[in-house]
N, C-alpha and C positions, 0 to 999 in steps of 0.2 A: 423555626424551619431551617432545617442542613441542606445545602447544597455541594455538590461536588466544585469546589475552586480549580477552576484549570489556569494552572500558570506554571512555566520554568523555563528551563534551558534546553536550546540545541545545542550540544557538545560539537559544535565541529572543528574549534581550535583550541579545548581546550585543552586540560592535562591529562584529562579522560577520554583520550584517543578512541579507546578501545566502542565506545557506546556512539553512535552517529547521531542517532536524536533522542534525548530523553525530557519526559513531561513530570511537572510535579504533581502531582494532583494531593485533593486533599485527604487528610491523616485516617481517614475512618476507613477502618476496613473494604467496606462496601455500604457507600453510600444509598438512600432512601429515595433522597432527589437529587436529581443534579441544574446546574443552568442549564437554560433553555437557549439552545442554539436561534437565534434569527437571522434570515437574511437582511444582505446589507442591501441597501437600494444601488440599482444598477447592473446585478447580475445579467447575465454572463460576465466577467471579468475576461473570462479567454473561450473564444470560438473557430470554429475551423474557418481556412482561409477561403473556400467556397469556389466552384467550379473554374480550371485551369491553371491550377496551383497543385504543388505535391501534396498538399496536406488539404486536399478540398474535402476530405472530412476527418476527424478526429474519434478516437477511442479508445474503450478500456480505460484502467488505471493509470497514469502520469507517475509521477514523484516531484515532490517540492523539498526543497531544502534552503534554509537558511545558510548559506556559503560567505564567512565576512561580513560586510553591509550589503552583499547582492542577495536578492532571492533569485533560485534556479529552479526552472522548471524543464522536466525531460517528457515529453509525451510521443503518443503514436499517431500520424498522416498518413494517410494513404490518399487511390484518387475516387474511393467511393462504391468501387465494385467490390463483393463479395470475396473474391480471389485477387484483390489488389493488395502489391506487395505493402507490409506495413514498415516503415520506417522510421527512423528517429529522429526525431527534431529536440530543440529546446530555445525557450525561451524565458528573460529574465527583467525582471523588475526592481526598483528602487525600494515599492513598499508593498508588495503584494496584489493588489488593486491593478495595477498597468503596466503590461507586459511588453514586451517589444519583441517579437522573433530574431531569432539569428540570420545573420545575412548567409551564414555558411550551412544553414538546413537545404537535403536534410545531412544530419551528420554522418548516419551509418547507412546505407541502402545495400549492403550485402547477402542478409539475412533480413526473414522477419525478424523484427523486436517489438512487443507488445507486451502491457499490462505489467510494466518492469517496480524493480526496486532497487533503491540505490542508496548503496553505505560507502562513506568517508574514512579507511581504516589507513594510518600510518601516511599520509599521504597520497595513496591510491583509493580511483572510484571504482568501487566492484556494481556491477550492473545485475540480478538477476532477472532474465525477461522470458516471457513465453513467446517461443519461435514457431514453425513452421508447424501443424498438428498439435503446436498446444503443449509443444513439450517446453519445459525451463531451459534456458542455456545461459552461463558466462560470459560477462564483458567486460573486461578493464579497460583503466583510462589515467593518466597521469595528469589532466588536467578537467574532466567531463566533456570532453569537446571532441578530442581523438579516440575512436573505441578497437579493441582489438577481440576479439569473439575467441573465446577458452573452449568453447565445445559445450554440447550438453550434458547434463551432472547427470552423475551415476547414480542412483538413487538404490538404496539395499532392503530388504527386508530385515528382519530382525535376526535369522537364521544366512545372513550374509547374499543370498540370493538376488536378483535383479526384482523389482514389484515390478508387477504385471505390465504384461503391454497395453500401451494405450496413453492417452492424453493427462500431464500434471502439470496443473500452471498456480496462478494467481500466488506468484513466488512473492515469503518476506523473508530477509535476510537478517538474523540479530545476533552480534557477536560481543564475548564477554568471557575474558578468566583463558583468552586463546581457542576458548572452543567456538565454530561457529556453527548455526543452530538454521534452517529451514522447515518453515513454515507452506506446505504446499496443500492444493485442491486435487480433488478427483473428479469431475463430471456436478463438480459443485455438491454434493453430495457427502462432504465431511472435510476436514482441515487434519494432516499428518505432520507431524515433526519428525525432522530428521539431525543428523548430527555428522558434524568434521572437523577433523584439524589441517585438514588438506585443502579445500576446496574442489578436492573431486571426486573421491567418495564420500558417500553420503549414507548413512545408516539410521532405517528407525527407531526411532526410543522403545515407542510399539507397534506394533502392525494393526492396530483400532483407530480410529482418529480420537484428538483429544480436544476436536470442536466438533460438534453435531448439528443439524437443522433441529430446530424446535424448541421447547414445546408449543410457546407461542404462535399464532399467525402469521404473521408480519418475517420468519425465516421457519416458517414449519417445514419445508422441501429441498432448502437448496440455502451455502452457506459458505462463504470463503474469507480469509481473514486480510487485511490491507495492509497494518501498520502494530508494530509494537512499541510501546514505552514506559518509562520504571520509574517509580518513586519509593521510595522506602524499602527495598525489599520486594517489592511487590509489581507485579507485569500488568499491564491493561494492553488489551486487544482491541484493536478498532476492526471491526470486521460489517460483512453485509449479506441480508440473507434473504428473500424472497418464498411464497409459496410457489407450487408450479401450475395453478389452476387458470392463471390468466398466462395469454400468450400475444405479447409478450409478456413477460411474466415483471411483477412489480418491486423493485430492489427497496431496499431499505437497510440504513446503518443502525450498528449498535455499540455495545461495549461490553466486553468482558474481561475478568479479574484474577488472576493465579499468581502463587507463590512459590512457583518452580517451572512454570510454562509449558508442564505438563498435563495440570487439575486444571480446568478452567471452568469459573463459574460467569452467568450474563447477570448485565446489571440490571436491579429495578429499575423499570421508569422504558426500559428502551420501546420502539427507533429513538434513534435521535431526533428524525424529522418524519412526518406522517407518510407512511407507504404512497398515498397517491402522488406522492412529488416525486418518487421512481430516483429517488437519489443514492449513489451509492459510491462507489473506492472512496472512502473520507479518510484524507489525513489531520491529522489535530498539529497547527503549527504554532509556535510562539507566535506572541504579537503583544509589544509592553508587558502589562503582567499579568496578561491570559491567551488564552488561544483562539484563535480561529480554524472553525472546523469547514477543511476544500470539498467539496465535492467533487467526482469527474467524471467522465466518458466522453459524449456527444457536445459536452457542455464543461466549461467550470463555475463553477457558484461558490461563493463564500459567504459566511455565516460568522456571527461572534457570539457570542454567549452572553446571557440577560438573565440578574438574578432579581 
């Protein structure tokens, strides 16, 4: 029996500046089976801090990052109402597992920031987050703790044009070879790639997405991608997808596979974890010599893989 080995490195100090986290997975093209993610006992690991605090609830995507021996994590607080500003916080652990907030949360309350991603290039932390209606905007930071807001990205169609007005979030940011590469949502309704050397225009590869809902169940209606990572030549997408017949409607992660982050194929075997558990922004992070797969939003859960 094959399963998929997850194990490798996050790049964040090494000589491979240029890639923030990369997974090794194992050698087979596209594996048949993979481990099975379980939860660990104890979840929640991290929950909102609960009525009269800034972040008396929690959600959307987060971002974790292995930083040195720190783990960092950057997430969204707000105070629980529908049109409450969302902000930024973070907080950091020894081992994953036990987290401690920042005494200096939240960090950013200028803008919205929600559902972010964040890459370590050259010594600067690039932020992309979805702001105010959902649109992506820019954040630097020279240590992850101080944020400075760049503006919202220009986004082009392929014929140089602005795409359409309207809402793109569920930003991932993957840079390599100088070009930097976004990964964004429409209405959850398909994953676009975009392309810069600037970080402010931004141009599609194509104007189709090159992740779709379906054909399965479990993301037949709705589908946005979290995290990318590379082994061999080859890109895997951690992404999460939902039908839209229950509402709220039920998330669920998967994983899919391309050779140029253009073609993208899903893997057999997915979710990774059964649709009623509503689990979804999963990042796959080192841990020894495999991964633990986060879950987020409302809640963080962690899971390790069992072969």
């Amino acid at each position: 029996m094959r399963f998929l080995r997850l194990f490798a490195a996050v790049l964040l100090h090494s000589g491979v500046a240029s890639i923030v986290a990369a997974a090794v997975l194992a050698d087979e093209p596209l594996p048949a089976e993979r481990a099975k993610f379980e939860p660990l006992p104890g979840n929640p690991v991290f929950t909102a801090a609960g009525e009269g605090h800034w972040d008396a609830r929690i959600r959307e995507r987060g971002w974790i990052l292995r930083d040195g021996d720190q783990w960092r994590m950057w997430y969204t607080g707000y105070d629980g109402s529908r049109g409450g500003l969302k902000m930024l916080g973070q907080a950091t652990s020894p081992d994953g597992i036990h987290w401690t907030r920042d005494a200096r949360n939240p960090l950013y309350r200028e803008h919205w920031v929600e559902d972010m991603c964040v890459v370590k290039h050259d010594g600067t932390y690039y932020m992309a987050a979805e702001g105010f209606l959902d649109r992506v905007h820019l954040l630097t930071s020279p240590d992850g703790l101080a944020w400075t807001r760049r503006g919202l990205l220009d986004v082009r169609l392929t014929t140089g044009e602005p795409i359409p007005r309207g809402a793109f979030g569920t930003p991932v940011l993957w840079i390599e070879n100088g070009q930097w590469h976004l990964f964004y949502e429409r209405g959850d309704k398909g994953v676009w790639l975009a392309k810069s050397t600037d970080l402010k225009v931004w141009t599609n590869v194509q104007d189709e997405p090159v992740l779709s809902p379906g054909p399965d169940a479990y993301d037949r209606d709705l589908v946005a991608m979290n995290q990318i990572v590379k082994h061999n030549g080859r890109y895997y997408a951690v992404y999460h997808g939902a039908a839209a017949d229950k509402s709220p409607a039920l998330w669920a992660t998967g994983l899919a596979v391309s050779d140029d982050l253009l073609h993208w194929t899903k893997c057999a075997g997915n979710p990774l974890r059964p649709v009623a558990e509503n689990k979804s922004s999963g990042l796959l992070i080192r841990h020894g010599d495999g991964f633990r797969l986060y879950t987020m939003h409302d809640r963080v859960d962690v899971h390790e893989a069992r072969r």
